[in-house]
N, C-alpha and C positions, 0 to 999 in steps of 0.2 A: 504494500500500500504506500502510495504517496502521499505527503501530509505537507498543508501548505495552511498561512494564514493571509487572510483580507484584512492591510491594515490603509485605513487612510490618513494623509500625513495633511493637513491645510498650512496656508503662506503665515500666520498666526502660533505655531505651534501646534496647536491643538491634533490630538491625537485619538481616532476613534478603530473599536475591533465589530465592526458594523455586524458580523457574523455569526459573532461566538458572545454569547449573553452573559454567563459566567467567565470570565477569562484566567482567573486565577483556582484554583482546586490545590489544598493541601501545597502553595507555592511550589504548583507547578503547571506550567504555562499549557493550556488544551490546544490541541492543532486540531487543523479542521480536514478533512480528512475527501480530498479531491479525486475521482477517477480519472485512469488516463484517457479521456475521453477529446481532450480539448488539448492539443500540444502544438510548441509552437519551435521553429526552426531555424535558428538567426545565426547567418554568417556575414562578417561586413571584411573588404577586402578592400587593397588601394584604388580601387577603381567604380567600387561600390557596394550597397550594401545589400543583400537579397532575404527574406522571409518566406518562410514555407510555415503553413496551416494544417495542421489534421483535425479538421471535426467531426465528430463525432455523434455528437449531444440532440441532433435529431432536429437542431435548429438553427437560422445564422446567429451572429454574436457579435453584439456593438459594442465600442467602448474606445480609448482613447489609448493610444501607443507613442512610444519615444524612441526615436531609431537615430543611433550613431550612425554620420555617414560621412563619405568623403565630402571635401570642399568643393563645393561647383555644383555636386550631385541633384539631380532631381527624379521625381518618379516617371518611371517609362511605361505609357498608359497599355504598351502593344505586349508588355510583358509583365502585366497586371491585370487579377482576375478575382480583383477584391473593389469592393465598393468604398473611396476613400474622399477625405478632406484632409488638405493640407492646413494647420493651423496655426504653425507658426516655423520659423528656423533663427537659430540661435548658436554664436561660438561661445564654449563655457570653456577656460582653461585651455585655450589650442584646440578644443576638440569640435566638432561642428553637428546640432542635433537639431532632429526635425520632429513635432508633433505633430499629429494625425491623429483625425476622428474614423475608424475605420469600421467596416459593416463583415463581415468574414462569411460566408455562403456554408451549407454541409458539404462535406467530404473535404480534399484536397486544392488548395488555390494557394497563392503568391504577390510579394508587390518585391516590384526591384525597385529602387532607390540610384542610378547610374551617371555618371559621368555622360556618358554615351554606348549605345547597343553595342553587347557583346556579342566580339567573333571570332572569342579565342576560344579553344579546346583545352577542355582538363589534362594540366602532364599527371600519370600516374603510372608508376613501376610499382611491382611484387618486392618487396623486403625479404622475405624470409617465412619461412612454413615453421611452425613446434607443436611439436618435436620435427625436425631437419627430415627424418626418412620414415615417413609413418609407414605402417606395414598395411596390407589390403584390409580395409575392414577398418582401421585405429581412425579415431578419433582425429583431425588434427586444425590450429586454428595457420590464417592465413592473416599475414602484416602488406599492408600495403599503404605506400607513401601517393600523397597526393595533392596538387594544389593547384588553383584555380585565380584568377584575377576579381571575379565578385563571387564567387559560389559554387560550390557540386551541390547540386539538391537529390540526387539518387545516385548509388554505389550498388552494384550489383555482382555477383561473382557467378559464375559459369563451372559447371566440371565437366568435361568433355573426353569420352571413351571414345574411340575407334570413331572417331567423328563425327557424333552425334550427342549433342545437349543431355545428360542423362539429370541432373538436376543444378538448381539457382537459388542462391541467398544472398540476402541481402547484406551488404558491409554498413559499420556502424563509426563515426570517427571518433576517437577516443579525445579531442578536443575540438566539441562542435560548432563555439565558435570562430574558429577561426579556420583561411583558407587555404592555408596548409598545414596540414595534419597526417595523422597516420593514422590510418582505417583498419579494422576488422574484421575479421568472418570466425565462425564454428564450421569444418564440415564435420560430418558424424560418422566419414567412412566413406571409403572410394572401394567396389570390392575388383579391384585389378592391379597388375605389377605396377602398369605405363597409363598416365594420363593426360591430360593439360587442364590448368588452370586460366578462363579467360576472366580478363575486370573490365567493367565498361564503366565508366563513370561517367555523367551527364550532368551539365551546371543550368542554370534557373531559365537559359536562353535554347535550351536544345541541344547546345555542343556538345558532342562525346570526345573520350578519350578512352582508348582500349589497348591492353597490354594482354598476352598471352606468355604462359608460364608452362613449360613439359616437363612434368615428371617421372622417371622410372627408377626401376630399384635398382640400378646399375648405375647412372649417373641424371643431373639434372639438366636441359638448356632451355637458355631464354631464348623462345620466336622473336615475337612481333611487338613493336609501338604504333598503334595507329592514332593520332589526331585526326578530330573528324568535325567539320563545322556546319554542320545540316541537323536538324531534328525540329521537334514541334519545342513551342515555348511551356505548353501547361500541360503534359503529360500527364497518364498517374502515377503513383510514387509506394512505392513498394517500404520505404524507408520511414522507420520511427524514429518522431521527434523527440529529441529529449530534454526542451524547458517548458515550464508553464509559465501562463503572463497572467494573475491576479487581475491586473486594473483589465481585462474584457470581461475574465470569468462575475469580474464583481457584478456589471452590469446586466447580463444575463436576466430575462423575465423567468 
C-alpha cells in the first residue's frame, strides 16, 4: 500500500490536513492511504520537460500543477492530450516554473513543456545481465542505460528465440526523474542455451531507440543500435508511473 497525505500550505502560513479529521492518534501522524490508481510520470530534461498520466479512477481529474522546465520552454499543443491553462511562469532561484490548471482524461495522456518539437531518438545500450550467465530456465534481471533530450515515456524489452518474439516486459528507471538513467527488467527464465535481448525505448514525441543484445552459453555479442525518428506522439504505454501529485488527487469530486 501506498500512503500519502493532503496537506494545504496558504501564502499566510496557515496550514490545513483537509482529509484526515483526526491527524494526531497516540502522537503519531495517520497517512491517508491512496490506490495506485492515479500516477503520475515526470521527466524534465535540457530541452524540456515531459508528463505522463495513468488514470485510473474511472474519471478525469482537475487541479493545478507546477512543472520545472527549461528556459524558453513552452507547451506543444501537437504533443499534448490533456486539457490545460497556463497560469502563470516564474524564475525562482535560476530555476524556471510554470503553473497550470490542468483537466487529465481516463486512461493514458501527456503534456510536453519544449523548447521546440523533438527529433531526436533515445540512445540506449544493454549494461549488463545478473547474474552474467543465467542458465535456461534462471531467473535473471536486465540493466540498461539510457537517455533522452526531454523524455523516454515507455521502455520495453523483447526476448527473442530463433526469431521470433517469444515474450515483452516492461523496463522501469530506477531514477524516474530524470533523463538519463539506468532502466530495468525481471525476466523469469528464457528456456534455451542462445537468445537475444531486444530494448526499444520510445520518448513522449514517438522517437524510438532500439538496441539488440545475443546471448548464448558459450559467449555473449552485441548486434545492433538502431535510432529511429518516426512513431505516433500519444501511444499507449505499457509503463508504470511511479509518483503521485496530491494537489489533483485533492480536487477530485
Amino acid at each position: 500500500m501506498v500512503c500519502s497525505q493532503v496537506i494545504y500550505v496558504y501564502s499566510d502560513g496557515k496550514v490545513e490536513f483537509p482529509l484526515v479529521d483526526d491527524l494526531f492518534a497516540e502522537d503519531k501522524i495517520i497517512s491517508l492511504p491512496i490506490p495506485q490508481k492515479f500516477i503520475v510520470f515526470r521527466q524534465n530534461g535540457e530541452e524540456g520537460t515531459a508528463v505522463k498520466f495513468i488514470n485510473e479512477l474511472g474519471q478525469s481529474v482537475s487541479g493545478p500543477i507546477v512543472l520545472e522546465i527549461p528556459a524558453g520552454a513552452k507547451v506543444d499543443p501537437q504533443a499534448t492530450n490533456i486539457t490545460y491553462t497556463v497560469l502563470g511562469e516564474r524564475e525562482i532561484g535560476g530555476a524556471y516554473y510554470m503553473l497550470l490548471n490542468v483537466t487529465v482524461p481516463e486512461g493514458v495522456s501527456q503534456i510536453t513543456v519544449v523548447k521546440e518539437a523533438d527529433t531526436k531518438a533515445p540512445e540506449v545500450s544493454i549494461g549488463y545481465l545478473s547474474p552474467s550467465k543465467p542458465k535456461p530456465g534462471q531467473a535473471f534481471k536486465v540493466y540498461i542505460s539510457a537517455n533522452d533530450n526531454v523524455g523516454i515515456k515507455d521502455m520495453k524489452v523483447q526476448i527473442i528465440v530463433d526469431g521470433k518474439v517469444v515474450a515483452e516486459y516492461p523496463a522501469f528507471s530506477m531514477k524516474p526523474s530524470e533523463v538519463k538513467a539506468t532502466y530495468f527488467t525481471e525476466i523469469p527464465g528464457v528456456d534455451s542455451e542462445s537468445f537475444t535481448i531486444k530494448v526499444i525505448a520510445t520518448d513522449f514525441y514517438g522517437n524510438t531507440g532500439e538496441t539488440e543484445y545475443t546471448y548464448s552459453s558459450t559467449g555473449t555479442t552485441t548486434t545492433t543500435t538502431t535510432p529511429s525518428s518516426t512513431g505516433s506522439t500519444c501511444g499507449p504505454a505499457a509503463l508504470v508511473g511511479l509518483a503521485l501529485v496530491p494537489l489533483l488527487l485533492r480536487r477530485r469530486k
